[in-house]
C-alpha positions in Angstrom: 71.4 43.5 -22.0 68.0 44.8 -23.5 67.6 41.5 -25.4 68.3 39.6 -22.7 65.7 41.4 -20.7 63.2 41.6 -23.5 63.9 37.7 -23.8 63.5 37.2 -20.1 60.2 39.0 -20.2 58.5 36.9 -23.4 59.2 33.9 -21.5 57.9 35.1 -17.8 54.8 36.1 -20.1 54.8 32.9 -21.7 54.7 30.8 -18.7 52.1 33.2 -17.1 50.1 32.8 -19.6 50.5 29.3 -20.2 49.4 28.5 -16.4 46.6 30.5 -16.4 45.3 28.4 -19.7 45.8 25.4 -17.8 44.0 26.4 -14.8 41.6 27.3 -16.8 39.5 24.6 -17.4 40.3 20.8 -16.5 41.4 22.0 -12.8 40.1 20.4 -10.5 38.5 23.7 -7.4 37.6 22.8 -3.8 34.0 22.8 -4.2 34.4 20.8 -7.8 35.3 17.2 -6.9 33.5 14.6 -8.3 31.1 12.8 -6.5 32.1 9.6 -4.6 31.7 6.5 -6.2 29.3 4.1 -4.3 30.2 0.7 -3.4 28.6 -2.1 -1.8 30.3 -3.9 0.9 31.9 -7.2 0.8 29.3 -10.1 0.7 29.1 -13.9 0.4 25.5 -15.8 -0.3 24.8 -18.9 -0.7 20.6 -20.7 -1.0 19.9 -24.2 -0.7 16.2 -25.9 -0.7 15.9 -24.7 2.6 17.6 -21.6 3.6 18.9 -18.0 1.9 22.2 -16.7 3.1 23.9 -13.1 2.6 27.1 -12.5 4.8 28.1 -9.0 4.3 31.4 -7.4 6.0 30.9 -4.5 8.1 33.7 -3.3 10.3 35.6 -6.3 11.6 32.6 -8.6 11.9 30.0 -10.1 9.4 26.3 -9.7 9.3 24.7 -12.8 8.8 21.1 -12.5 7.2 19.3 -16.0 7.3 15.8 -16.4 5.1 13.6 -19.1 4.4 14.2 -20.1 0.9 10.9 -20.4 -0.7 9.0 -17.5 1.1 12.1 -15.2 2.2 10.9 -14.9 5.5 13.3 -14.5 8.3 14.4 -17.1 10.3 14.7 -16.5 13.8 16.3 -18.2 17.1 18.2 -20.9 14.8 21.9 -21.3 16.0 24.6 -20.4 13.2 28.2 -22.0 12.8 31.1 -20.9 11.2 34.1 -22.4 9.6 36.6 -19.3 9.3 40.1 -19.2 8.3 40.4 -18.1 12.0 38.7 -21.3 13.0 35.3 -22.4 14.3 33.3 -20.1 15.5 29.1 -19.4 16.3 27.0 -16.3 15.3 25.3 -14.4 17.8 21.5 -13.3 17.3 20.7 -10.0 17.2 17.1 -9.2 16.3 16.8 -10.9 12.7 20.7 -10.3 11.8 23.0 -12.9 13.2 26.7 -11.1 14.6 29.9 -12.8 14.0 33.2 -11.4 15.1 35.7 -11.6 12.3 38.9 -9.6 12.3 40.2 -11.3 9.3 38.0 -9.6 7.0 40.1 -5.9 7.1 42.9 -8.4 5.2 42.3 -8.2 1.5 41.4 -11.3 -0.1 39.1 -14.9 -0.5 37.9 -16.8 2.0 36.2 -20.3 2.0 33.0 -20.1 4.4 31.0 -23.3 6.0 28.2 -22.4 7.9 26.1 -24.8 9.5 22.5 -24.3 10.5 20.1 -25.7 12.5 16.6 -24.5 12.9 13.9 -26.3 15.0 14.5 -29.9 13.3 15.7 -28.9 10.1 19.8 -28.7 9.6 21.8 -28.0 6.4 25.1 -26.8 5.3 25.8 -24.3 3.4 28.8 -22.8 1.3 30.1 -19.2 0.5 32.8 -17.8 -0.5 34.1 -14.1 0.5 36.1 -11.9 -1.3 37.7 -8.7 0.2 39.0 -6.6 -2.5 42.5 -4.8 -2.7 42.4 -0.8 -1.8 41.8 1.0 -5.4 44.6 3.7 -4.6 46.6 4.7 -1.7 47.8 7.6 -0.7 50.6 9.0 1.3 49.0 8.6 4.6 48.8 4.9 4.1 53.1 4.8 3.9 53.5 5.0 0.4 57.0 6.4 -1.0 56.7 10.2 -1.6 59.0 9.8 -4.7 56.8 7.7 -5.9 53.4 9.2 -5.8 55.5 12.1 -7.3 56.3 10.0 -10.2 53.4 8.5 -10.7 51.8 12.6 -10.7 54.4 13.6 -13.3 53.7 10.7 -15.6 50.1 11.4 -15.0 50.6 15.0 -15.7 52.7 14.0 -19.0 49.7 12.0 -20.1 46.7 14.7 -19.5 49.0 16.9 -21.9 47.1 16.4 -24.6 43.9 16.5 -23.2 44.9 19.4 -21.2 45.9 21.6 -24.4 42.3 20.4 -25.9 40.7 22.2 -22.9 42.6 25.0 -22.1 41.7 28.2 -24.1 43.2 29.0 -27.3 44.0 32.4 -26.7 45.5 32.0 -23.8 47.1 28.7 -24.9 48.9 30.4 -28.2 50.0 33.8 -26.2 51.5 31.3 -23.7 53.2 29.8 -26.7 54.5 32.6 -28.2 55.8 34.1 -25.3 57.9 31.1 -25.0 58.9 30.5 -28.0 60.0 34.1 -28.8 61.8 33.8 -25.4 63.7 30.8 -26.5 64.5 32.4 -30.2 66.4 35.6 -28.5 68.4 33.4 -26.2 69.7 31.1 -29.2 70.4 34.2 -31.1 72.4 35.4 -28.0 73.6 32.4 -28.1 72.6 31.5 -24.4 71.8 28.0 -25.3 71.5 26.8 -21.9 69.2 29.4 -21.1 66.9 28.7 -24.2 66.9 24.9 -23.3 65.7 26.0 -19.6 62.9 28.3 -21.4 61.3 25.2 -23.9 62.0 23.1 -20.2 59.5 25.8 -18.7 56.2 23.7 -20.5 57.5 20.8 -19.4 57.6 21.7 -15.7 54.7 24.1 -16.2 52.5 20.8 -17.1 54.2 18.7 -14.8 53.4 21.8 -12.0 49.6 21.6 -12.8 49.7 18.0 -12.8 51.5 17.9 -9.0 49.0 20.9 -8.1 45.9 18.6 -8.8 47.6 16.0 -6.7 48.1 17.9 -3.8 44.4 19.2 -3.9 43.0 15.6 -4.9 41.6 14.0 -2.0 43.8 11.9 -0.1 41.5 8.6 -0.6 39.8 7.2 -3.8 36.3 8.8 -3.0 34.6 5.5 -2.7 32.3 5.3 -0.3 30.9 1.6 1.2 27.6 2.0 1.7 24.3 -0.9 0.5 21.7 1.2 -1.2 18.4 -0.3 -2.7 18.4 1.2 -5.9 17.4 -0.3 -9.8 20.1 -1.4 -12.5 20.0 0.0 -16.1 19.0 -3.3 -17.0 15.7 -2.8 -15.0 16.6 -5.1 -12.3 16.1 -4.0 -8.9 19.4 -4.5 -6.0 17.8 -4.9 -2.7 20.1 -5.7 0.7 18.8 -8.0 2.8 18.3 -4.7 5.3 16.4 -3.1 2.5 14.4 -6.6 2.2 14.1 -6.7 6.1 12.5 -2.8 6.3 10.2 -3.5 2.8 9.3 -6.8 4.2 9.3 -8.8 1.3 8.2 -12.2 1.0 7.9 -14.4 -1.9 6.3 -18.0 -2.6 7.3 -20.4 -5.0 5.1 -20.8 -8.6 2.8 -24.2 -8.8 1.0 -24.3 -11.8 -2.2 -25.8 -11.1 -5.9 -26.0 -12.7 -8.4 -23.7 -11.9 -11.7 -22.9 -12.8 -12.2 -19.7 -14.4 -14.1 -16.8 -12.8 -16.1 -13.8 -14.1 -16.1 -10.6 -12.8 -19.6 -9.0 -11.7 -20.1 -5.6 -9.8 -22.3 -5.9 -6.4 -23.8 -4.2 -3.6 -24.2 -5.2 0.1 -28.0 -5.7 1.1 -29.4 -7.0 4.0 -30.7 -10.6 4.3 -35.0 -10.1 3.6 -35.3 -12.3 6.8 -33.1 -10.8 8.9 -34.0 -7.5 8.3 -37.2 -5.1 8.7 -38.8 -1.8 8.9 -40.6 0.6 11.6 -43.2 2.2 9.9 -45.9 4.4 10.6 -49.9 3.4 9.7 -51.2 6.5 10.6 -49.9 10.3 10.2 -49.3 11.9 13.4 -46.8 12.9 15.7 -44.3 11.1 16.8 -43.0 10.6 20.9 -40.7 8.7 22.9 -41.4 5.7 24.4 -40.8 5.2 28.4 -36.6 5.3 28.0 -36.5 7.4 24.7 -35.9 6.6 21.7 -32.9 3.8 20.6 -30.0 4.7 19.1 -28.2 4.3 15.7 -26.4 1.1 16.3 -28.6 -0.3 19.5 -29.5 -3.7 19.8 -33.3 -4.5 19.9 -35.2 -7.5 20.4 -38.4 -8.3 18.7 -41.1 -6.5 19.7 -39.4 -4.1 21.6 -41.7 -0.3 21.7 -39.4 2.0 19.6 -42.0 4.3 19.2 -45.5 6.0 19.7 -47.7 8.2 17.1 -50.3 10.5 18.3 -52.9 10.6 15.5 -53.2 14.2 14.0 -56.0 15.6 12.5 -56.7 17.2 9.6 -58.9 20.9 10.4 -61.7 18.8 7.7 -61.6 15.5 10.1 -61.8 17.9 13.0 -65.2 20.0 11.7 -66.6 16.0 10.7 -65.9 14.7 14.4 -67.4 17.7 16.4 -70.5 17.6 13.9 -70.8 13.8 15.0 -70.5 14.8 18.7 -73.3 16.8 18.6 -75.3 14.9 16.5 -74.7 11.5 19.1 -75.3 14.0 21.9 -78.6 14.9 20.5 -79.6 11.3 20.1 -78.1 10.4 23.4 -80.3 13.2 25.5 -83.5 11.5 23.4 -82.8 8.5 24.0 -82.1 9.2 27.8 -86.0 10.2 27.8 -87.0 7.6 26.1 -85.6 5.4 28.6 -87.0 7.0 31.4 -90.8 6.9 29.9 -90.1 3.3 29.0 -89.8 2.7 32.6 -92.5 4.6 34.0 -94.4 2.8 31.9 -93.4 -0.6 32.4 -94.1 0.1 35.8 -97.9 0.0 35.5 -97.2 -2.7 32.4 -98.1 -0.4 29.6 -94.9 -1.1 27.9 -93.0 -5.1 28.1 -89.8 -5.2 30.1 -88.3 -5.8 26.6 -88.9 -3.0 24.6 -87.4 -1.4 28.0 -84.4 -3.3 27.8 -84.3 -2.5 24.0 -84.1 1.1 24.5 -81.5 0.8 27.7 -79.2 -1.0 24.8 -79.9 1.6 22.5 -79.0 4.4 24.7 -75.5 2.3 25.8 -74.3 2.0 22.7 -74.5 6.0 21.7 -72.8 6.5 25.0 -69.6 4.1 23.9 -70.0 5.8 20.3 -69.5 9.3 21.8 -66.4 8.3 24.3 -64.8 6.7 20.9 -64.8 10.1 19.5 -63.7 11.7 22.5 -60.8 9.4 22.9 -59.6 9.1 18.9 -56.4 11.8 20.1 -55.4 10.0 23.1 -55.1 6.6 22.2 -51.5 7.1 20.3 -50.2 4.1 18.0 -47.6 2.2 19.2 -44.8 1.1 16.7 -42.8 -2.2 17.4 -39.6 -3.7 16.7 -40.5 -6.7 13.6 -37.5 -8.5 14.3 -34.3 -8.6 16.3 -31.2 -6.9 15.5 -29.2 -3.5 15.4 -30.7 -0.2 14.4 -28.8 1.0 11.4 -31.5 3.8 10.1 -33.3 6.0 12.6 -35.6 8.9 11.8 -37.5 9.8 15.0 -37.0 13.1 16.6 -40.0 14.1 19.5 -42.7 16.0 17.9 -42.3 14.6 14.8 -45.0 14.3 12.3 -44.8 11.6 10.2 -46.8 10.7 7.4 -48.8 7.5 6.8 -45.8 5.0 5.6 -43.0 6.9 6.8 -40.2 4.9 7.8 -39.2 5.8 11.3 -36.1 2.7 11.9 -34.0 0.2 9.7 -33.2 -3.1 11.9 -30.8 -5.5 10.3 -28.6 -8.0 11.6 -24.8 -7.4 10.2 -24.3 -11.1 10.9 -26.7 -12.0 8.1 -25.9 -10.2 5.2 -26.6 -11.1 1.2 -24.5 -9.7 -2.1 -26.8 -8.5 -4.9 -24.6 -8.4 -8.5 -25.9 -7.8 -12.2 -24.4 -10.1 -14.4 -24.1 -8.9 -18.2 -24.7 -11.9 -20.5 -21.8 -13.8 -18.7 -21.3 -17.6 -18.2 -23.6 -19.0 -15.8 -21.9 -19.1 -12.4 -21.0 -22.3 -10.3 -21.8 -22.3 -6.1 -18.3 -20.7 -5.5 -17.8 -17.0 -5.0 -16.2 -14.5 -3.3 -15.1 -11.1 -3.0 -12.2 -8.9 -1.8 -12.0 -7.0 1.7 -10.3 -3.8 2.0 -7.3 -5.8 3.9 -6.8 -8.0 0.5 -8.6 -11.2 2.0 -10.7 -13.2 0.3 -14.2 -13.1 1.9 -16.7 -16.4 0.3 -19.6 -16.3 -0.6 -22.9 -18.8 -1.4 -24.8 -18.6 -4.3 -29.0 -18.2 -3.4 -29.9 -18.0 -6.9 -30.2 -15.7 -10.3 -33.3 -14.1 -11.8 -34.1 -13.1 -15.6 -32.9 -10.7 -17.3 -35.5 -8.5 -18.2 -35.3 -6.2 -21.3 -31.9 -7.3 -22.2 -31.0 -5.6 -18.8 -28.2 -7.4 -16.7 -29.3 -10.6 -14.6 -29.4 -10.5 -10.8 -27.6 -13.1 -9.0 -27.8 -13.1 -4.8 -24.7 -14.7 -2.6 -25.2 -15.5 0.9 -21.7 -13.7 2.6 -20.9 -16.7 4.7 -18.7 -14.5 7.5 -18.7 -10.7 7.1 -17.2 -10.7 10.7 -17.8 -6.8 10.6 -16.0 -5.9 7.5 -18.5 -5.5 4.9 -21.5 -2.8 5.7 -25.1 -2.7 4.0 -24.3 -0.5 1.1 -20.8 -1.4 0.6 -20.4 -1.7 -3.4 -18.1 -4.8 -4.4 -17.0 -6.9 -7.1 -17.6 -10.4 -7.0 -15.6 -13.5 -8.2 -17.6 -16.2 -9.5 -16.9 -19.3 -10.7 -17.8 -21.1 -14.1 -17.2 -24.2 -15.5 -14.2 -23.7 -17.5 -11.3 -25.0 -16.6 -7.9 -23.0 -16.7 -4.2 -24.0 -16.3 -1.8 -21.4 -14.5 0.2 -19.7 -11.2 -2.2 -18.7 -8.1 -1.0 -15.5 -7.3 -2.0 -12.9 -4.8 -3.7 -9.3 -6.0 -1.3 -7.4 -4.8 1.9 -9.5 -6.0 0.8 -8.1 -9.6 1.4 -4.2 -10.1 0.7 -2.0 -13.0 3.8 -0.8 -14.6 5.5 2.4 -16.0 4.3 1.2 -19.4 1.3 0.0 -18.4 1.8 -3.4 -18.2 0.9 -5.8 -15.4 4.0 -7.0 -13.6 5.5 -9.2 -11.0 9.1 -9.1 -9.3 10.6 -13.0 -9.3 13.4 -13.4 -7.1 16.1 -14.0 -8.9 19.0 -14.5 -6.4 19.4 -13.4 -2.7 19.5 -9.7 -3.3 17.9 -9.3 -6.9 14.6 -9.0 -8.0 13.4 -9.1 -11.4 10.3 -7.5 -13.2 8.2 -9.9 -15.6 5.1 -8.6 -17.7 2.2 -11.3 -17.2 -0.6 -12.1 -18.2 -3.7 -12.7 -16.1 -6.8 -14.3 -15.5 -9.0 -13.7 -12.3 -10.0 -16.2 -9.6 -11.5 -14.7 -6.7 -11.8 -12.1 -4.2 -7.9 -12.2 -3.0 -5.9 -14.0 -5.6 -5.7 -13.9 -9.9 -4.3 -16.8 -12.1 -1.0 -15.7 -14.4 -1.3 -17.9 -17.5 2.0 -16.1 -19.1 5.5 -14.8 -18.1 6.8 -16.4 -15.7 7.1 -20.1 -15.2 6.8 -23.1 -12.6 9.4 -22.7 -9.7 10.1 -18.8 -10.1 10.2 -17.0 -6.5 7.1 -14.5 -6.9 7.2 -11.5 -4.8 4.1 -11.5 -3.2 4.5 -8.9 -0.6 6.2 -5.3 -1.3 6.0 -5.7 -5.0 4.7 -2.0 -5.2 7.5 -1.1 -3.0 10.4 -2.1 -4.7 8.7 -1.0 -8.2 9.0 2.7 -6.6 12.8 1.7 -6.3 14.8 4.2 -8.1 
């Protein structure tokens, strides 16, 4: 009886043992399932000339997302039908998705779609075909046999063995085998065969136990989860949904290689036109006052020869000292001259003296009078400063009480409608008529060409451009680059700016459009043209779908 207990005991150890090795590693804890896998939902596209199509299943309905071929712009109000295996039916708008209701689509399997479209005066057919995949696994909720998901556990279970043992600890793992083993040696010695069969049994089940324990913690689903995530491929590509396209706003344009005549690139600065522009500027030193109505305002409009201000001469102590000196040397003068006057007339009263030399000294005695009122009045005649020519204010520096020196400018007129673009060119080709430059929206603002100067000194040459329309964005000031044309001749894509982006490497890139929801990157090569677009001469070819709107945002796609 003591063997039988001591044999009873190794194999309770054993399989203790043996189940705690197991567990060890390889089992699979509440907060230790693996992450769901991510699926995209069922979808059907199809492109012709005209249109882009994606159908995608959601629920028991399909999303219908309808885009304009060549630029991938949405089309809106155009009336959608459908051929469905449950007959004919039309797709309701809602916002830029169109809504059909299809119950068929919750029955695994592939369906033939028509769809006809018609927008404004254009009609075309197009073809998909949808495919609704079988459940990965079932479970027991769904009505599958008990017996066999059991079945299937244990063979599982018999298959992990190995992989099991490779995990499990080894200490644990050879006590647990021991145990057993020892157990099943004293019951063949005892000859208690049946009992030693049930002992070497015990692995088997004790596998097979872990295997159904795993089962009945697993979830009761496959862990896949439906959901359409923009996100980039290992092969670089980018996946965008349509919804993702939709929110990014992405639109494309179709490559045309073309001719087009090189341009050069030459930093600028924004300078007012020489005629449509002046300065308020002081002759005088002196203090400065307001006009009747004050003084204008940065940003008022004026009129030529409107007063914007008035100096009152201020002067020096040593001018001060000079003019009373003069005042009392002309009021000496003057009270001589007065009794000179006044003997001249006594005596050409009795004839001594001719009514001429009287009228001589009367003359005399006037003009020290108007001398001496000039030096009285040289503080109280203030000078008056003028507008030179109509336009806005865009520089003031007038305060009352003031003093400003002789040249001091006191206002900046300019008119923001007529504006000129000074760039330094640096030993470049000589430019043609066409220019422009780049606003801060991307645009392409034009300009005229006025003319170039020398270079002096080896120094860069000056070149003025007229801006034909500012229209408010550009300010006097404003550095820019300019686009100029030469006379060379170049073959390649027009693209816009912002369609090329720098990449991770370095590299400048576009995204082509590869298919309805798959963008490519391309390294290019380019060449620039003007203000708002640049020629790529390399890397992609006539007819590819360029992204030219978002590129940046889907490069950030992760």
């Amino acid at each position: 009886m003591t063997l039988f207990r001591l044999s009873s005991f190794s194999a309770l150890l054993g399989i203790a043992f043996s189940g705690a090795a197991f567990a060890h590693e390889g089992h699979v804890h509440g907060d230790e399932a693996p992450p769901p896998t991510v699926q995209t939902a069922p979808r059907a596209t199809a492109a012709s000339p005209l249109f882009e199509l994606v159908a995608v299943a959601k629920g028991t309905g399909l999303m219908v997302y309808l885009d304009r071929f060549e630029t991938n712009a949405p089309v809106i109000g155009a009336t959608v039908d459908v051929e469905t295996p449950a007959g004919p039916a039309s797709a309701v708008q809602d916002g830029e998705v169109y809504r059909l209701e299809a119950p068929w689509v919750t029955k695994p399997g592939s369906y033939e779609l028509l769809f006809t479209i018609a927008a404004e005066t254009e009609i075309d057919f197009l073809t998909a075909t949808l495919t609704i995949p079988e459940p990965m696994v079932e479970s027991l909720v769904m009505g599958k046999p008990a017996a066999t998901v059991i079945v299937g556990q244990l063979r599982a279970g018999i298959a992990s063995v190995p992989d099991r043992l490779q995990r499990a600890d080894p200490a644990l793992v050879a006590i647990g085998l021991l145990g057993l083993l020892g157990g099943a040696l004293v019951m063949a010695l005892m000859r208690r065969w049946l009992m030693a069969a049930g002992v070497l049994a015990a692995v088997l089940v004790l596998v097979l136990g872990s295997s159904v324990a795993f089962a009945e913690t697993a979830p009761a689903s496959d862990g896949t989860v439906i959901r359409d995530v923009a996100q980039r491929l290992p092969d670089g590509r980018v996946f965008a949904p349509k919804a993702a396209q939709r929110i990014l706003a992405i639109l494309t344009m179709a490559a045309l290689e073309a001719e087009h005549r090189r341009s050069v690139e030459m930093a600028g600065r924004v300078v007012p036109d020489p005629n449509a522009s002046g300065f308020v500027q002081t002759a005088i030193g002196g203090r400065l006052a307001a006009p009747p109505g004050g003084f204008p305002s940065l940003g008022a409009v004026v009129k030529a020869g409107d007063v914007m201000a008035l100096v009152e001469p201020s002067l020096a102590a040593a001018d001060q000292s000079s003019i009373r000196q003069s005042k009392a040397e002309l009021d000496q003068e003057i009270a001589l001259e007065e009794r000179e006057v006044a003997r001249a007339r006594t005596l050409a009263a009795t004839g001594t003296v001719s009514q001429t030399q009287l009228e001589g000294a009367e003359l005399t005695l006037q003009g020290l009078r108007e001398r001496r009122a000039a030096l009285d009045s040289i503080r109280m005649e203030p000078e008056v400063l003028v507008a030179p020519v109509a336009g806005v204010i865009s520089k003031a520096n007038a305060a009352p009480g003031l003093i400003a020196d002789t040249n001091t400018e006191v206002f900046h007129i300019i008119d923001p409608a007529q504006l000129w673009v000074e760039a330094l060119s640096f030993g470049g080709e000589p430019v043609s008529g066409d220019a422009s430059i780049a606003s801060e929206d991307g645009a392409s603002i034009p300009l005229s060409l006025i003319g170039a100067g020398f270079a002096e000194d080896g120094q860069a040459q000056p070149v003025h451009f007229r801006i034909d329309d500012a229209s408010g964005a550009l300010r006097v000031g404003d550095r820019v680059t300019v686009f100029a044309e030469t006379a060379d001749v170049i073959v390649g894509i027009a693209a816009p700016r912002e369609a090329v982006i720098r990449g991770a490497n370095g590299e400048d890139i576009v995204f082509v459009h590869i298919a309805p929801e798959l963008f490519e990157p391309r390294a290019v090569r380019t060449e620039p043209l003007d203000g708002g677009r640049v020629i790529i001469v390399a890397g992609i070819a006539a007819g590819d779908r360029v992204v030219t709107q978002g590129a940046e945002l889907l490069n950030q796609l992760r």
